[in-house]
MIPA-818801 format. One line per 5 residues: number of its first residue (from 1); their letters; for each residue z, y, x of N, C-alpha, C, CB. Coordinates in steps of 0.05 Angstrom, whole numbers, plus 5000, padded with zeros to 4 digits. Each point is the difference from the previous one (the first is absolute). Glycine has a CB too. Example, Ala and Ser with C-alpha at 12.3 -4.5 7.8 and 13.67 -1.06 7.14 Angstrom:
! residues 2
1> AS> 5156/4886/5264/5000/5024/4982/5000/5024/5018/5025/4977/4962 ~ 4961/5044/5031/5001/5024/5016/5014/5022/4985/4957/4987/5024
//
This chain:
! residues 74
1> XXXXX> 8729/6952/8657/4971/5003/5006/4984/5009/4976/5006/4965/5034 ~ 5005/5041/4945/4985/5013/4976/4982/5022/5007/5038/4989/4973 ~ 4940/5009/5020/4985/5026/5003/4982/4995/5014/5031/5027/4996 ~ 4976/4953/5031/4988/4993/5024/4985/4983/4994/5030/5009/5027 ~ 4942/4984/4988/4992/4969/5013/5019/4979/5017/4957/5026/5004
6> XXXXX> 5039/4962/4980/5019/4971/5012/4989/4982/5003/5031/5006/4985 ~ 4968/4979/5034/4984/4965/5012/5023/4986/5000/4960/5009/5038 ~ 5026/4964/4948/5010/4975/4999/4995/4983/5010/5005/5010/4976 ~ 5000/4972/5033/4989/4967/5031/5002/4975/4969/5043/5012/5075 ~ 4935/4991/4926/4997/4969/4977/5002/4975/5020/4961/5021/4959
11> XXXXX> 5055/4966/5038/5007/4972/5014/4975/4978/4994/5055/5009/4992 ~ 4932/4988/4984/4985/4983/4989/4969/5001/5021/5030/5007/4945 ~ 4966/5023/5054/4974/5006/5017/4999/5006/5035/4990/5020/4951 ~ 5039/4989/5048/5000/5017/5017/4990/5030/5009/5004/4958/5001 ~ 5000/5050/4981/4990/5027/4999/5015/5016/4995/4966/4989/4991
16> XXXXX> 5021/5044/5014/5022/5019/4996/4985/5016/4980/5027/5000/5048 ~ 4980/5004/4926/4999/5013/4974/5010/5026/4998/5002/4960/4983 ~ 4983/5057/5008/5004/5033/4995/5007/4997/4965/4956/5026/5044 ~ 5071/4976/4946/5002/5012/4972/5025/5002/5001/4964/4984/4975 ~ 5038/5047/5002/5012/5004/4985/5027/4987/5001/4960/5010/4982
21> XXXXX> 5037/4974/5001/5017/4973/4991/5001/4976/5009/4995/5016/4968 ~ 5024/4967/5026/4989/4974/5015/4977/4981/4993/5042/5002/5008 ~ 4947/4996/5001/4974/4983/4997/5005/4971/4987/4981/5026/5042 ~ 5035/4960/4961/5000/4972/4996/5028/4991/5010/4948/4996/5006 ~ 5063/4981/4990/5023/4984/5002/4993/4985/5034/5010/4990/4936
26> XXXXX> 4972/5020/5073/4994/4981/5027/4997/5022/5024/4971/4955/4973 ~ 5043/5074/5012/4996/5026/5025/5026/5004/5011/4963/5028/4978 ~ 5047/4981/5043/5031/5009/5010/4984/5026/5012/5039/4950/5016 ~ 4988/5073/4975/4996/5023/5001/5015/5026/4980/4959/4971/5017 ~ 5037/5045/4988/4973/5021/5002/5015/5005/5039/4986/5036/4927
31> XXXXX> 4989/4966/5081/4998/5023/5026/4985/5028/5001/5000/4958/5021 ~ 5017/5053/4994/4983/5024/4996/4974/5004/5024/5048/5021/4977 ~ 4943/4962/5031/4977/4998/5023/4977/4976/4992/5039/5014/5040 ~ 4944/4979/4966/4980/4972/4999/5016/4989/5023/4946/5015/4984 ~ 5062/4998/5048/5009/4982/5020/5026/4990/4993/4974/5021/5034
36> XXXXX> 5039/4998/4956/5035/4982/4992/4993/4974/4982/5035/5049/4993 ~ 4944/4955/4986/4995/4982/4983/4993/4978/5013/4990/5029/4970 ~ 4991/4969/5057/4985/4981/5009/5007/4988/5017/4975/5017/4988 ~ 5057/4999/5016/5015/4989/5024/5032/4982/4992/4975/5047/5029 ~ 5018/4948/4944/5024/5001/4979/5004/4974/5003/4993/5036/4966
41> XXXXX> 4987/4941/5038/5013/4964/4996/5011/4998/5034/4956/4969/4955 ~ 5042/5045/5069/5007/4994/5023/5029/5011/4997/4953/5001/5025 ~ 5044/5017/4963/5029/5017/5001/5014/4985/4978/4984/5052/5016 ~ 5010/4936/4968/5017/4984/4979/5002/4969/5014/4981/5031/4953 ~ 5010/4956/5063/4999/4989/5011/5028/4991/5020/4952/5016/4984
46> XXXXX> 5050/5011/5032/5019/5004/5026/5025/5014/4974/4959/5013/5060 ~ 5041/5001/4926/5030/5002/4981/5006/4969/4996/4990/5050/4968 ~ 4992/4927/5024/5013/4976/4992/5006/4985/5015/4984/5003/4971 ~ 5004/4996/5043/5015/4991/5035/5021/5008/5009/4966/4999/5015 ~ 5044/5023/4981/5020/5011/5011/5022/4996/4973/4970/5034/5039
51> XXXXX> 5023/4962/4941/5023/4995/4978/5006/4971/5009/4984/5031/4956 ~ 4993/4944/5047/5010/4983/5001/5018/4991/5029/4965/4996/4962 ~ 5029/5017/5050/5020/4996/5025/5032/5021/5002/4947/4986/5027 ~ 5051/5030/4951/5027/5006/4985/5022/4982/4992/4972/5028/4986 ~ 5062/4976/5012/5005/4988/4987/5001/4998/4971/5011/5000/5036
56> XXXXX> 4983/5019/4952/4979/5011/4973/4989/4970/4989/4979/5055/5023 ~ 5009/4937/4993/4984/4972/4984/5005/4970/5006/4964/5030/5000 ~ 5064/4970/5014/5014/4974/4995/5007/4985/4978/5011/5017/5031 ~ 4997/5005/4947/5003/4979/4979/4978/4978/4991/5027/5036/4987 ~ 4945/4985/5025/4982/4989/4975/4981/4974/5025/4992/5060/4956
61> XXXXX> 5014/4942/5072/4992/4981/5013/5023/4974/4995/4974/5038/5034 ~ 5059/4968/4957/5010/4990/4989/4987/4975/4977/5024/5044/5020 ~ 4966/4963/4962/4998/4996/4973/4967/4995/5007/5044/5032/4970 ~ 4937/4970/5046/4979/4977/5009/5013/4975/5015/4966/5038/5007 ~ 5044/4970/5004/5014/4973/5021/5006/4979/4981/5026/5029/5038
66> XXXXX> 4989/4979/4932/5014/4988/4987/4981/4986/4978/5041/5032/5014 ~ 4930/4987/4987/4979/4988/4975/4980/4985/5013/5004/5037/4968 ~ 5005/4956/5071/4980/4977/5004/4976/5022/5009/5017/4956/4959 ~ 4977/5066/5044/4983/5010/5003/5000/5010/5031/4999/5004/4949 ~ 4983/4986/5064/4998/4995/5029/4975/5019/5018/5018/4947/4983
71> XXXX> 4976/5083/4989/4991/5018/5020/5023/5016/5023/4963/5005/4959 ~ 5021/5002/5057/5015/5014/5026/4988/5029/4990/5002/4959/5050 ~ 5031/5043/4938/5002/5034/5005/5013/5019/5027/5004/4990/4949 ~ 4998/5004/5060/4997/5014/5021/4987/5003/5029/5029/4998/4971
//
């Protein structure tokens, strides 16, 4: 994306940021749209859902089970 405008989705505000570079430690990105950007925590959302119902993330529901830690990941 060099050269280009690129938007970033700041998690902290919720917003979608026009720069350059990355803006801050609290942006995921670059997109090349404002809507990919603004559509980016739903869609990161449903990728982690679908990892955790992988067998991909057994070990690590493994290794909560084992530290007592009694969120429901899945």
């Amino acid at each position: 994306m060099s050269g280009s405008q690129s938007y970033w989705y700041n998690l902290s505000n919720q917003t979608v940021t026009r720069a350059d570079e990355r803006p801050s430690e609290d942006t995921i990105g670059p997109f090349a749209t404002a809507e990919e950007a603004a559509d980016s925590p739903a869609v990161l959302l449903e990728h982690a859902r679908a990892w955790l119902d992988s067998e991909e993330s057994e070990p690590f529901r493994a290794m909560a089970e084992e530290s007592g830690d009694d969120t429901d990941y899945a």
